[in-house]
N, C-alpha and C positions, 0 to 999 in steps of 0.2 A: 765701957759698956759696948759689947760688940752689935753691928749695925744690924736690925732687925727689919728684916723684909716681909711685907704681910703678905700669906701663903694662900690669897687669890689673886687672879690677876687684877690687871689693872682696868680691864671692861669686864664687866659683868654681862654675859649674853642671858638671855630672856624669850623664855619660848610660849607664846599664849596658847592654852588648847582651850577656847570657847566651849566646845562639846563637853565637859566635864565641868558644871556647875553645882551649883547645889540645890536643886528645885529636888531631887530626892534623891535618897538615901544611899540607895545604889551609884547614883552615880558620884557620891561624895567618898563611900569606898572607893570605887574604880579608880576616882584620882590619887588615894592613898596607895594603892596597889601598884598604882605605875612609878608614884615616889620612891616607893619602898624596892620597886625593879632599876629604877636607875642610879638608886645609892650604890648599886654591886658594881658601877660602871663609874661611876664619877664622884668621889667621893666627896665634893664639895656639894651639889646638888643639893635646892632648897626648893619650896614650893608652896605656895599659897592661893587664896581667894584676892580679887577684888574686882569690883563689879560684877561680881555672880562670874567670872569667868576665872581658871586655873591656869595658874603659871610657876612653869621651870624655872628658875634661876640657876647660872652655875652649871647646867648638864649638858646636854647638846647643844652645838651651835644652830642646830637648824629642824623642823621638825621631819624634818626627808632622812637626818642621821637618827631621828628617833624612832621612827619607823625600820629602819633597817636594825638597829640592834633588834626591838619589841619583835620583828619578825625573825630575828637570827636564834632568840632564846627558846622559840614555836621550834623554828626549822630543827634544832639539835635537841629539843627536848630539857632543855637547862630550867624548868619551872621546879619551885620548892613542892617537895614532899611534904603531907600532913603528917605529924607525927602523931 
């Protein structure tokens, strides 16, 4: 059996964004929408709740490289069209 390597690393980084809880509605989209932006970027990228606050797993090491791509897709215009 050839040696199988598991295709994440071996640390998990973890990015908490408090701001994006679920006290409403909206901002429980908002956090689906930035999941849904940073799977084009990191295909491992997971996300969830706990203690009412949202967390990356898997995507950016840091939330300062999160902000720069979120600002890079603004800066060129790379947002999905409605079809």
């Amino acid at each position: 059996m050839p040696n199988a390597t598991p295709a994440f690393p071996s640390k998990l980084v973890v990015v908490p964004l408090p701001g994006l809880h679920l006290d409403s509605l909206g901002l429980g989209l908002a956090a689906l929408g930035l999941l849904s932006l940073c799977a084009r970027r990191w295909s491992s990228v997971r996300g969830g709740w706990r203690g009412n606050v949202f967390y990356l797993a898997g995507g950016p090491a840091a939330e300062d490289e999160l902000l720069t791509y979120i600002a890079g897709i603004g800066e060129r215009a790379e947002w999905s069209a409605y079809q």
